[in-house]
MARTORNU-356700 format. One record per residue (C-alpha): residue in one letter; x, y, z. Coordinates in steps of 0.2 Angstrom, whole numbers, plus 2048, in hexadecimal, padded with zeros to 3 digits. Layout:
<pts>
- voro	x	y	z
- a	X	Y	Z
...
</pts>
This chain:
<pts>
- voro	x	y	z
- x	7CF	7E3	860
- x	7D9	7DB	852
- x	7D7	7CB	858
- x	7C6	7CB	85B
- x	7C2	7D1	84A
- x	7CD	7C3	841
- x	7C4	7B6	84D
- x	7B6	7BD	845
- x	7BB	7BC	834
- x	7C2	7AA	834
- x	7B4	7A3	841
- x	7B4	78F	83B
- x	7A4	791	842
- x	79A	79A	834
- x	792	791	828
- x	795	794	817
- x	78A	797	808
- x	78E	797	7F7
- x	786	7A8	7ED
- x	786	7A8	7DC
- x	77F	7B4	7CD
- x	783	7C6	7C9
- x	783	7CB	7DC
- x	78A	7DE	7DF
- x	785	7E3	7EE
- x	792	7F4	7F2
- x	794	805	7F6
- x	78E	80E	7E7
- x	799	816	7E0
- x	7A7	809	7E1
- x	7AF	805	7D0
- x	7A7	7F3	7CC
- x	7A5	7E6	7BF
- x	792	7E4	7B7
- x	788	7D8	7B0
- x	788	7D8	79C
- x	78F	7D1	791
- x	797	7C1	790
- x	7A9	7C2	796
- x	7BA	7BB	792
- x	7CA	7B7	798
- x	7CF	7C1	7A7
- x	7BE	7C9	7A8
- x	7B6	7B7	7A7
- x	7C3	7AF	7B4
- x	7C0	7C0	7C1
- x	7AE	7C2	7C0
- x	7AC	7AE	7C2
- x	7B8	7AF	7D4
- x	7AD	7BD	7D9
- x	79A	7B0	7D6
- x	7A2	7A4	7E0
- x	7A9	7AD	7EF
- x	7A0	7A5	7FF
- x	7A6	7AC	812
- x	7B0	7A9	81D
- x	7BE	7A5	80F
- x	7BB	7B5	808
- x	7B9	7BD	818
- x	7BB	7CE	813
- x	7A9	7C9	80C
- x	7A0	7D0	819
- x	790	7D2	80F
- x	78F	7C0	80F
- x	793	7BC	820
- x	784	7C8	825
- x	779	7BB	81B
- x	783	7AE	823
- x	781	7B5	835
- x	76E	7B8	835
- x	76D	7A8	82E
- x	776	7A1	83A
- x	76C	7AC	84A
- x	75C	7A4	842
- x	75F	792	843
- x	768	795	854
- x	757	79D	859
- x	74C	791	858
- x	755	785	867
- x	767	78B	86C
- x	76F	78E	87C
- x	76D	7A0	880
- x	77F	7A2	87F
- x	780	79A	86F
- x	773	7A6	868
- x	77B	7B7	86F
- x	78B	7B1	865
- x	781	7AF	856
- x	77A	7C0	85A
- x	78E	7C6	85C
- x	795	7C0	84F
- x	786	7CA	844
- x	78A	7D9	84C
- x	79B	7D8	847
- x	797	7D3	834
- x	788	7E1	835
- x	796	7EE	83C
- x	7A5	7E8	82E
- x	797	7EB	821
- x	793	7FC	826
- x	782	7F8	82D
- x	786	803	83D
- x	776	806	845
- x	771	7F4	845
- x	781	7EE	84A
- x	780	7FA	858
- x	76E	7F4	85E
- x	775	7E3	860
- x	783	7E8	869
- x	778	7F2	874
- x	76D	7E4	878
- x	77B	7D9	87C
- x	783	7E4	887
- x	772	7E7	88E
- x	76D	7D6	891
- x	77E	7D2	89B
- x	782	7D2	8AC
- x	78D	7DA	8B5
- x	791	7CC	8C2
- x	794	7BF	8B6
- x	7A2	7B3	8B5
- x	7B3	7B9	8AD
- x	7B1	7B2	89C
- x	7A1	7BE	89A
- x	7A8	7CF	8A4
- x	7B6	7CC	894
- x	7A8	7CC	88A
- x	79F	7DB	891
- x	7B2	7E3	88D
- x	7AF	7DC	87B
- x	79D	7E4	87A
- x	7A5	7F6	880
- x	7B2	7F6	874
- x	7A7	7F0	865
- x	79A	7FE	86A
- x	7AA	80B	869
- x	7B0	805	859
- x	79D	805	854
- x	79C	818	857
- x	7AD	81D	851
- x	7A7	815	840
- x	797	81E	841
- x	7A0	82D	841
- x	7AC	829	834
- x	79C	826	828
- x	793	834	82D
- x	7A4	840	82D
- x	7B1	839	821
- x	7A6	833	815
- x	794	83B	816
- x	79C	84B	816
- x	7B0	847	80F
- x	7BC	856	80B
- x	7CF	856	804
- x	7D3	855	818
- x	7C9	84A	820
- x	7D0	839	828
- x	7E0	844	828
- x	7EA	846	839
- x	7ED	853	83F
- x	7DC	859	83D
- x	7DB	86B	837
- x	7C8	871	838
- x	7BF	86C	82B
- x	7C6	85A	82F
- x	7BD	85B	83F
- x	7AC	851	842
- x	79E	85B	83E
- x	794	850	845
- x	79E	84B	858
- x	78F	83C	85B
- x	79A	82F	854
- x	7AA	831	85C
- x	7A0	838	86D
- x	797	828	872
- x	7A7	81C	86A
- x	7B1	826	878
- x	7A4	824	886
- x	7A5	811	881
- x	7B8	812	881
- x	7BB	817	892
- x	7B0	80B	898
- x	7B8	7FE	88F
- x	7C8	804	897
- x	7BF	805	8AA
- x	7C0	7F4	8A9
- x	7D1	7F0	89F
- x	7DA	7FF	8A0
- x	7E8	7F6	896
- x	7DD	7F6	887
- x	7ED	7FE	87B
- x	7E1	7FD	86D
- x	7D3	807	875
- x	7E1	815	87E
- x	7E4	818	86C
- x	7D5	81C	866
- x	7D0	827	875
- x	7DC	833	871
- x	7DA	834	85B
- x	7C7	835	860
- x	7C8	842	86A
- x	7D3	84A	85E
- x	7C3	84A	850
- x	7B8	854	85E
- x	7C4	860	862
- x	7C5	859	875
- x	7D6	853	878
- x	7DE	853	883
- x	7CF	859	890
- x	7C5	848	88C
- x	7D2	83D	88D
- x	7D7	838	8A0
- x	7E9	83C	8A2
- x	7F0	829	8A6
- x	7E6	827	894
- x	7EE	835	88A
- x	7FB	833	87B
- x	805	83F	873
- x	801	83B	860
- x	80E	848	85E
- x	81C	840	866
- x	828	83C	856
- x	824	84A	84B
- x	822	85A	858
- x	82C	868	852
- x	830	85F	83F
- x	82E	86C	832
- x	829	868	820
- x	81E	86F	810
- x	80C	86C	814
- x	803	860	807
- x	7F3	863	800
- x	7E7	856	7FC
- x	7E2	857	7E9
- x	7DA	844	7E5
- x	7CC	84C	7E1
- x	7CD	85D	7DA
- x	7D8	855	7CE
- x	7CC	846	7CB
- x	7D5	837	7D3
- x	7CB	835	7E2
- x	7C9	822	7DF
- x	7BD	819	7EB
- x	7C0	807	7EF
- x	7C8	7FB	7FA
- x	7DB	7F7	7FF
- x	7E4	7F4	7EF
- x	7F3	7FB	7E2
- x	7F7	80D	7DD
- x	802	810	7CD
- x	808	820	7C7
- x	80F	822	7B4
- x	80C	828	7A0
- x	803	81A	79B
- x	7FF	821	78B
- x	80D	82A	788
- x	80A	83C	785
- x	816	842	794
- x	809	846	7A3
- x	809	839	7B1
- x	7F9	82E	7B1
- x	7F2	822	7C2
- x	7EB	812	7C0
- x	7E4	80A	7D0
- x	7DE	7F9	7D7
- x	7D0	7F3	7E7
- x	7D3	7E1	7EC
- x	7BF	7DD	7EC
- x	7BB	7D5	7DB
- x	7AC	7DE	7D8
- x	7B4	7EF	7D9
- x	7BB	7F4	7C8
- x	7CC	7F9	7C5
- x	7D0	80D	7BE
- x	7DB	814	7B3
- x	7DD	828	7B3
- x	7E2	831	7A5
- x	7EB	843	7AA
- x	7E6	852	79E
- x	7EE	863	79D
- x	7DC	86D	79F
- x	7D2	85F	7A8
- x	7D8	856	7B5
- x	7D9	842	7B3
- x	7CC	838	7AB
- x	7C5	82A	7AB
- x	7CB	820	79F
- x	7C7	80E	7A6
- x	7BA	809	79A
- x	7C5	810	78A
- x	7D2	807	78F
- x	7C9	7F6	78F
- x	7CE	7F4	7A1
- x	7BA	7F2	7A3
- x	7B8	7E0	7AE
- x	7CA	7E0	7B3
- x	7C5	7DF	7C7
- x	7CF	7DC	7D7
- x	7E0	7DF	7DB
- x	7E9	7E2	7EC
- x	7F9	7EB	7E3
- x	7FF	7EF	7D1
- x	811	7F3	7C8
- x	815	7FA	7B6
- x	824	7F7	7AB
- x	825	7F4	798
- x	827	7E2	798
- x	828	7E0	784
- x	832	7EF	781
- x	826	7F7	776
- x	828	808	77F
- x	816	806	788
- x	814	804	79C
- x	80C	7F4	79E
- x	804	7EF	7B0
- x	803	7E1	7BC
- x	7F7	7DD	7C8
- x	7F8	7D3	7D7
- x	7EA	7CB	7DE
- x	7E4	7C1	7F1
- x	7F1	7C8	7FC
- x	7EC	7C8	80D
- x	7DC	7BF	809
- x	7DF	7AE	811
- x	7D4	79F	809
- x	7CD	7AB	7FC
- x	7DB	7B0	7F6
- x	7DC	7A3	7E9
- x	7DD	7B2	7DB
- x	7E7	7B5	7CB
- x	7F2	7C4	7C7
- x	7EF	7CD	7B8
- x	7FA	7D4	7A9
- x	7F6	7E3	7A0
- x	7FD	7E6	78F
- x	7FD	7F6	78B
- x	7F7	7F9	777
- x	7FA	80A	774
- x	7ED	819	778
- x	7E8	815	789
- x	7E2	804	785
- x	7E8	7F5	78D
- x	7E4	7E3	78A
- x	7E5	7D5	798
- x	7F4	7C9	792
- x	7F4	7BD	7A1
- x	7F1	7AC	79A
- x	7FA	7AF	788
- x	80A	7B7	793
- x	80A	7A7	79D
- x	806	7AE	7AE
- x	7F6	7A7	7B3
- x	7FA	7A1	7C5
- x	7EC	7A1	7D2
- x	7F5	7A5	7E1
- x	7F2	7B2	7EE
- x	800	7C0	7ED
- x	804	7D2	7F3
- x	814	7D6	7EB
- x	81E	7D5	7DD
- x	82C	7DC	7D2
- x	831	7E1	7C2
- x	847	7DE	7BD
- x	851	7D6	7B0
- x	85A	7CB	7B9
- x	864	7C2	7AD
- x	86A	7D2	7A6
- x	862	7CF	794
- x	857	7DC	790
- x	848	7D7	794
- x	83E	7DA	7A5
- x	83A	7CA	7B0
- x	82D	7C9	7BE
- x	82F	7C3	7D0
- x	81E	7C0	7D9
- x	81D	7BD	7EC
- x	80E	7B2	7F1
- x	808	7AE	803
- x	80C	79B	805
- x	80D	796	81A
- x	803	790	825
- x	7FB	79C	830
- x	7EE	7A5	83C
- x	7EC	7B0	82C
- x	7EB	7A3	81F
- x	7EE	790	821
- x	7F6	786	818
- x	7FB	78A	806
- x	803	77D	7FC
- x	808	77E	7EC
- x	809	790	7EC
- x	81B	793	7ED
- x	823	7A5	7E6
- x	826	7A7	7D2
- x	834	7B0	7C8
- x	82E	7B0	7B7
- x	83B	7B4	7AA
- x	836	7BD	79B
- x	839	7B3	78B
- x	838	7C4	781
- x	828	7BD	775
- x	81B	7C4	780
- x	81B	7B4	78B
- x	824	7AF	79C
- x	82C	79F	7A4
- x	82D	79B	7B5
- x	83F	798	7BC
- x	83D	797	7CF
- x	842	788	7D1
- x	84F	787	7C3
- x	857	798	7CB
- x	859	793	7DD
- x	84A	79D	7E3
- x	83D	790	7EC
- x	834	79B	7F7
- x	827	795	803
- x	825	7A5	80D
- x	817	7B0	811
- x	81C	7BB	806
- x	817	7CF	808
- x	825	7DA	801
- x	832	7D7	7F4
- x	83F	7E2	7E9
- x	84D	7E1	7DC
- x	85C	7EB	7E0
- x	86F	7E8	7DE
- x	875	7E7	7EE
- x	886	7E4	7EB
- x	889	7F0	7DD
- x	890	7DF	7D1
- x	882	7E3	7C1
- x	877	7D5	7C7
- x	865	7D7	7CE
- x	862	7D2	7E0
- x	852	7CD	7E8
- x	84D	7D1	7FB
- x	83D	7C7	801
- x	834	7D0	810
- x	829	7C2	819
- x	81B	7C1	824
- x	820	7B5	834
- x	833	7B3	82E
- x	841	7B3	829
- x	844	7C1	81C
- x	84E	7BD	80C
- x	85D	7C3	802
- x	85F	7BB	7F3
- x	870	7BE	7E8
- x	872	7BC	7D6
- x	883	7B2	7D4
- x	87F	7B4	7BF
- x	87D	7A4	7B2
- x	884	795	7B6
- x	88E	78B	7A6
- x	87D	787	79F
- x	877	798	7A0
- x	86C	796	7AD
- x	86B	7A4	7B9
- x	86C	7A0	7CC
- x	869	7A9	7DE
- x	870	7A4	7EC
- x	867	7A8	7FE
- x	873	7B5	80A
- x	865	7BF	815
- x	86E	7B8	824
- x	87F	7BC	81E
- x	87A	7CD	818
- x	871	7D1	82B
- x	861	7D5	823
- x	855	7C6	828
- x	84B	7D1	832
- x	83E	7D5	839
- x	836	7C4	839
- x	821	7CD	837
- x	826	7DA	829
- x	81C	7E0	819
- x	823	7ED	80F
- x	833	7F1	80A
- x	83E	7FD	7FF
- x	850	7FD	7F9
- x	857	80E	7F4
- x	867	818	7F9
- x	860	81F	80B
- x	873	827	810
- x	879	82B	7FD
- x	88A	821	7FC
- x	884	818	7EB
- x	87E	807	7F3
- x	86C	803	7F7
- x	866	802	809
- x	856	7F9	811
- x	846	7FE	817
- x	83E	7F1	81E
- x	82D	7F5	827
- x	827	7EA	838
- x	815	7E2	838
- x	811	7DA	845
- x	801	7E0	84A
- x	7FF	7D4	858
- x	80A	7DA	864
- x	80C	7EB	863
- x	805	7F8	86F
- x	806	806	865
- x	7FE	814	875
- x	80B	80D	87E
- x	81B	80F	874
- x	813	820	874
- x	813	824	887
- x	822	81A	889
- x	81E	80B	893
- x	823	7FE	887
- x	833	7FC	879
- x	82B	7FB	867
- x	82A	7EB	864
- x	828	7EA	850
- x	833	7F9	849
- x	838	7FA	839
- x	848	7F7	835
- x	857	7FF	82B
- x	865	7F7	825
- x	874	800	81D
- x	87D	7F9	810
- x	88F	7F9	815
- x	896	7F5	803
- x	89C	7E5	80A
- x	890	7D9	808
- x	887	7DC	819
- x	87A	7E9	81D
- x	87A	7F3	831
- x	869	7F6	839
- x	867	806	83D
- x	856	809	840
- x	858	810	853
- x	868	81D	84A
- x	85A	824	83C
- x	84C	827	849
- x	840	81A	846
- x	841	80D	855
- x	830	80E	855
- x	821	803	850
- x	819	808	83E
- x	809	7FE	839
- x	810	800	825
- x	806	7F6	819
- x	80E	800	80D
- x	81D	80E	807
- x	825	814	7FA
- x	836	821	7F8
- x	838	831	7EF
- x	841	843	7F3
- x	832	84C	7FA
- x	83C	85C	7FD
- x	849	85C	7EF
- x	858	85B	7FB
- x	860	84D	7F2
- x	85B	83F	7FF
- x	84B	834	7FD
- x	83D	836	80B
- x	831	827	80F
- x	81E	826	810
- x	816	81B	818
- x	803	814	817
- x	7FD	80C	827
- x	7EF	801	82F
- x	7E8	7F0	82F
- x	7D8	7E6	82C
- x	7CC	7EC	838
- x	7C5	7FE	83B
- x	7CC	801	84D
- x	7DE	801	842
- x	7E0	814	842
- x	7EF	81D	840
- x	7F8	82A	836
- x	801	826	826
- x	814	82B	829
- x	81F	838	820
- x	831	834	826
- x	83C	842	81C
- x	84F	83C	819
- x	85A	849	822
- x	86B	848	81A
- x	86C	835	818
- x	86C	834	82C
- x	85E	833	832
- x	849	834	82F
- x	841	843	838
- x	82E	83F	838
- x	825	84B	82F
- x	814	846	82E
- x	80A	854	839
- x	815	863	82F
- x	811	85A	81D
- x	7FC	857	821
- x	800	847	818
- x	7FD	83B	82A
- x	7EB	833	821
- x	7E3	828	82E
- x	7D8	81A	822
- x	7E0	80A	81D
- x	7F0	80E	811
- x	7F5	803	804
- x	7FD	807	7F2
- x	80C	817	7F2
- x	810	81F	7E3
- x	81D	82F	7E5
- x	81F	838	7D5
- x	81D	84C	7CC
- x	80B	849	7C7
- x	806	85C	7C1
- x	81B	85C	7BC
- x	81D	86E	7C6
- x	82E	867	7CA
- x	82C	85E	7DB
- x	826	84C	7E2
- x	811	84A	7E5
- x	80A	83B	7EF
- x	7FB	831	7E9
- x	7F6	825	7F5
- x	7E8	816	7F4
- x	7DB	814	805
- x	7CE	807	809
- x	7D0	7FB	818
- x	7CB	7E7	814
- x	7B9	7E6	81C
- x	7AA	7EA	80F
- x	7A4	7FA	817
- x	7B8	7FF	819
- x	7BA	809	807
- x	7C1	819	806
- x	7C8	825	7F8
- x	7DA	828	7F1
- x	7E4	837	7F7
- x	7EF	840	7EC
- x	7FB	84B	7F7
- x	801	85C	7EC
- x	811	85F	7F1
- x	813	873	7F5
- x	826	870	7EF
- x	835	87D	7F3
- x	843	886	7EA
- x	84F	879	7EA
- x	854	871	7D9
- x	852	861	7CF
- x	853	858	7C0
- x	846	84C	7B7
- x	84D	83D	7AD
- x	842	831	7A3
- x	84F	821	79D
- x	84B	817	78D
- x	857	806	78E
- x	85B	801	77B
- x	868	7F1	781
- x	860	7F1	792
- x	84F	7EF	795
- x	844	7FF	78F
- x	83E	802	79F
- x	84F	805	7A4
- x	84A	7FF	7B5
- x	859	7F9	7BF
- x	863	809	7B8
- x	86C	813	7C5
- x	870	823	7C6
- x	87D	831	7CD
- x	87A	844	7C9
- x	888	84D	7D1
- x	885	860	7D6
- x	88F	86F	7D9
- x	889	877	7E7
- x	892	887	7F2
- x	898	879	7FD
- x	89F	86F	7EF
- x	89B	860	7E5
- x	88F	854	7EB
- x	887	843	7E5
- x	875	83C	7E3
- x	870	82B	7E0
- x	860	824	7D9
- x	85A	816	7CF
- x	84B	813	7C2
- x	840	80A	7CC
- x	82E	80A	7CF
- x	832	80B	7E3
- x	82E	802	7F1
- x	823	7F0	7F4
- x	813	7F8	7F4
- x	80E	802	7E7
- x	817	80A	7D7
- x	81E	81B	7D2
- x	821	822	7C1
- x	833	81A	7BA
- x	835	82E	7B5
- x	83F	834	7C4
- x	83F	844	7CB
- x	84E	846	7D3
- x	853	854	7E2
- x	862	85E	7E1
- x	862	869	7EE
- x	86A	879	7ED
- x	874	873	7DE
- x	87B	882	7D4
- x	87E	879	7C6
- x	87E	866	7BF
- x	88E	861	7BD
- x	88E	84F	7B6
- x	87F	841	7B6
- x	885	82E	7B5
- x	879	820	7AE
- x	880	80F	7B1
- x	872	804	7A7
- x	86C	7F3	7AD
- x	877	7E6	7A4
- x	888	7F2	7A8
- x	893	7F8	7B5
- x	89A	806	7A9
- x	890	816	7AA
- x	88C	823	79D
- x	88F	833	7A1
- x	884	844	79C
- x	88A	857	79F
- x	884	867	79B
- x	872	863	7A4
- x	868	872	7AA
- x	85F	872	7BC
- x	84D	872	7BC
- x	84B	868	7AA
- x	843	858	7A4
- x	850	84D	799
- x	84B	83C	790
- x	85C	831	78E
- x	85D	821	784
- x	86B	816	787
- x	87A	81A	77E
- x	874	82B	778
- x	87F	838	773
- x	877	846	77F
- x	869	847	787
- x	857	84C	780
- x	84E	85B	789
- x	838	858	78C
- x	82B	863	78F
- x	829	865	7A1
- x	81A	873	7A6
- x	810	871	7B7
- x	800	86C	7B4
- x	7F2	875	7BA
- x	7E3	86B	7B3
- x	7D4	865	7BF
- x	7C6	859	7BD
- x	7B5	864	7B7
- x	7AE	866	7C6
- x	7A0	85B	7CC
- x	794	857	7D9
- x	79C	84B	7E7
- x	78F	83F	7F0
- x	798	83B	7FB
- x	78B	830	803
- x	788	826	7F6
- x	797	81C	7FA
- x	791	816	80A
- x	788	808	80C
</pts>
């Protein structure tokens, strides 16, 4: 179904309009951008983008296309072939269906499916298989509006479906399987369709008895029998339950008073961005307009550091990944000002490139203090995107005055890839920032700092191929933390290509994955060792996005992972993969309540109400125009096991202290025992708090806690730490400074939800 959808979306066949003016035709109540008055900068730059979209370059604009389409039917009218017309009356339908216009889409289907004949030549019995299929995936959206949204809870869209996640209504899913099986009477091959059977069936409470047995999968296959705390979903008790479109999620103080704030992104540039103040008593608030964040719009992902070492958490946003042609979008800097307030810094920083990116990272990698910026753009040709020239990948490095100069070229780092992923880490423990490149439809890429040359000039020289980590060649995110806990960083690289793989039959066992993830090992030597098929996971995962933290506190960090892909038949349950002692991932997701099934994007992992253990907030919202959806943020029931919460302050190195890493050694009753983490705001795809919360399992007692500070290879060493406390450390302190660390119980004043109002 995939397929067809994209065909849709990149038909050369449309025409195309150019619509202009202050056009904001969206869900209500979907953060947007408004006429008034005249605007600058940024604002001016975003808002101007957004006037001048025109379909199919934008082809997440489905609105448009629907003006397009009927267009387009109406000119075909008048003296078309009859084939020609229906088409034109297809291709509607699908634009109609993408922008939540359900019940016309589903008349038009109808008709088509009406008007066709049974003994028709091949080409058309594929289309009548077409027709089927649509009409299911019609239905199943029709009962996603009318269920997940209409009538939304903390637990809809979330697998497995307790009762009040359950369809109310059972029309939707109903007729969509009616329409699936006779899709699959005549292709009973239809992976795609076998898939959705079964989760359908699972919304009406009739699986397995309405699934035909040679039909049926066991959605429980990898995580049967796991056990695990059971998350609760909080977005919107706690007053985070932002509605919008695939984009960034960002977890941090951002106005310094010690509570953990969320700031979030869509990628549509009439949806607004949000920035959410946490409050002991109340909840978050809104604080977007305050801020001056007002007209700042768009944005696909988003990372936080103190770039000018002012003590303030600063944010960038990425722009146009994904988006093909109308992805010709700039990424945006946010200086923070003090009190909430931020101030876009873009063109006065020297960062105004418009080039479609999904990924980027903050690191000092010349070792000097101050925080540089690597950003991955989407530069290939294509089915996605065509060609891109001149929109190679940037390392910008931070001239310490506010502003930045790129030195890609200069620093050995021409790179031409469709670029999805991409992380510092040290790879080979030397003091020097590395740089691993995950791309879409190649070759991945391991860069390795070899230092300044005589002129001072910093260079990086290419060894994925060496190192063994050039795969797989379809990957998108990608983290690099201390999986096994020897003090060296490991890989997880997460398989994408959504193509081949036939998800219901990796389930029932009839076909080897064939887009797993893959983890590599570091094996201190220079080289990495897949391991994927020794941890668990030779399987295929649909990850868009992940990020790392020790959900349980045993002193090893557990992956989440955010799944789907454009279209709404792309289904499936986020992943909880919980590190069990460094050798292995046990799939937790049905024991956790954390297996969401909308479109995930941004990750952040990080003690958000500070009762001392690791919450998930997780962005939703698919790409199409009716495909919005709100944020989750999963309370984490936590356990008796202990822990320790550090916030860095670099003085030498950068402030952020990002790059620092970390080894807190614990007495236990069977002995001593290490843990390594680093400061870091994660994985590829989202962004924790740089505060860590670190698990120390059954530790009895802290008995040391090394610091080796980006810039050194000789640690400072703390003792005399409790369990169970906050500390501040600044480089080169004498001792460590204890904070304030309270659970927080506040919630958002409660409010009336309509729900409703969000669909178009």
């Amino acid at each position: 179904m995939f397929k067809i959808f994209r065909n849709i979306f990149l038909s050369g066949s449309l025409l195309m309009l150019l619509f202009t003016g202050c056009n904001r035709d969206k869900p209500h109540g979907v953060p947007s951008v408004t006429c008034g008055p005249p605007l600058t900068g940024m604002k001016f730059i975003l808002d101007s983008l957004y006037k001048q979209q025109i379909f199919p370059q934008n082809f997440t604009r489905n609105d448009l296309a629907v003006k397009l389409c009927q267009q387009r039917l109406t000119l075909a009218e008048r003296d078309s072939p009859a084939v020609f017309i229906n088409q034109c009356r297809m291709e509607l339908a699908y634009q109609l269906l993408f922008n939540n216009q359900i019940d016309t889409a589903i008349s038009i289907f109808t008709n088509l499916l009406y008007n066709s004949d049974k003994s028709s030549t091949s080409k058309e019995e594929m289309s009548r298989r077409h027709l089927f299929t649509a009409l299911a995936i019609s239905y199943m959206r029709k009962g996603e509006v009318q269920n997940c949204l209409t009538n939304h809870n903390a637990t809809s869209c979330i697998y497995p479906f307790d009762a009040a996640a359950l369809h109310l209504d059972p029309s939707g899913s109903d007729s969509a399987m009616v329409y699936l099986l006779k899709a699959l009477d005549e292709n009973a091959e239809s992976d795609s369709n076998v898939w959705l059977l079964n989760l359908l069936a699972m919304t009406v409470n009739k699986y397995p008895e309405a699934v035909p047995s040679k039909f049926r999968v066991d959605l429980e296959k990898y995580s049967r029998g796991n056990v695990f705390p059971r998350f609760r979903n909080i977005a919107a008790e706690k007053g985070v339950d932002y509605f919008g479109h695939f984009g960034g999620a960002d977890v941090e103080d951002f106005n310094n008073d010690g509570l953990p704030d969320v700031f979030c992104t869509s990628s549509n540039l009439n949806e607004g961005v949000k920035l959410y103040i946490q409050t002991p008593d109340s909840g978050f608030i809104d604080f977007t307009q305050k801020a001056g964040l007002s007209g700042i719009t768009g944005g696909v992902n988003t990372i936080h550091a103190d770039f000018d070492n002012d003590g303030l958490n600063d944010i960038f946003i990425m722009r146009g990944g994904w988006q093909g042609l109308g992805g010709v979008q700039p990424a945006s800097l946010l200086k923070n000002l003090g009190n909430g307030k931020f101030e876009d810094v873009t063109i006065k920083a020297g960062l105004l490139s418009f080039k479609p990116s999904h990924t980027a990272c903050w690191g000092d990698f010349n070792n000097d203090g101050l925080l540089d910026l690597f950003v991955g753009h989407e530069n290939n040709d294509n089915e996605f995107s065509g060609p891109f020239p001149g929109r190679s990948c940037e390392l910008y490095l931070n001239n310490g005055n506010g502003t930045f100069s790129e030195v890609s070229d200069k620093c050995g780092l021409k790179i031409d890839n469709f670029v999805k992923g991409s992380v510092w880490f040290d790879y080979n423990n030397d003091g020097k920032l590395d740089l691993y490149i995950s791309n879409f439809g190649g070759k991945n890429l391991l860069y390795r700092n070899e230092g300044p040359d005589i002129n001072g000039t910093w260079h990086f020289t290419e060894v994925a191929g060496i190192a063994g980590v050039q795969e797989p060649q379809f990957s998108f995110p990608v983290a690099a933390f201390d999986i096994n806990q020897d003090g060296w960083d490991d890989l997880y690289v997460g398989g994408f290509d959504i193509d081949k793989v036939k998800l219901a039959s990796e389930y029932q066992g009839k076909v080897e994955p064939v887009s797993p993830p893959k983890i590599f090992i570091n094996q201190k030597n220079g080289t990495f060792k897949e391991m994927s098929a020794a941890y668990g996971i030779h399987r295929s995962i649909y990850a868009m996005a992940l990020n790392y933290g020790d959900l349980d506190l045993d002193g090893y960090p557990d992956l989440y992972l955010a799944t789907g892909f454009g279209d709404y038949s792309a289904l499936f349950p986020n992943i909880l993969l919980r590190n069990v002692e460094g050798r292995q991932f046990a799939d937790v997701t049905s024991a956790s309540g954390t297996g969401h099934l909308q479109k995930g994007h941004g990750i952040a992992i990080c003690d958000i109400d500070h009762d001392g253990d690791n919450d998930i907030f997780a962005r939703f919202g698919g790409f199409l125009s009716g495909d919005g959806y709100w944020s989750a943020l999963f309370e984490n029931p936590g356990n008796s096991n202990k822990w320790i919460s550090l916030k860095l302050e670099g003085t030498k190195a950068n402030r952020s202290a990002i790059g620092s890493r970390i080894k807190v050694t614990v007495k236990t009753a069977a002995g001593k025992h290490d843990i390594y983490t680093k400061i870091g705001t994660g994985g590829s795809y989202g962004a924790s708090s740089l505060q860590q919360l670190i698990g120390l399992g059954k530790a009895e007692s802290i008995e040391s806690l090394e610091i080796i500070w980006p810039g050194t290879t000789t640690a400072q060493i703390f003792h005399s730490l409790s369990l169970n406390k906050a500390y501040w450390i600044k480089e080169n302190s004498v001792s460590p400074q204890e904070l304030p660390y309270a659970p927080i119980r506040g919630k958002a004043p409660s409010k009336k939800k309509m729900r409703d109002s969000h669909v178009m």
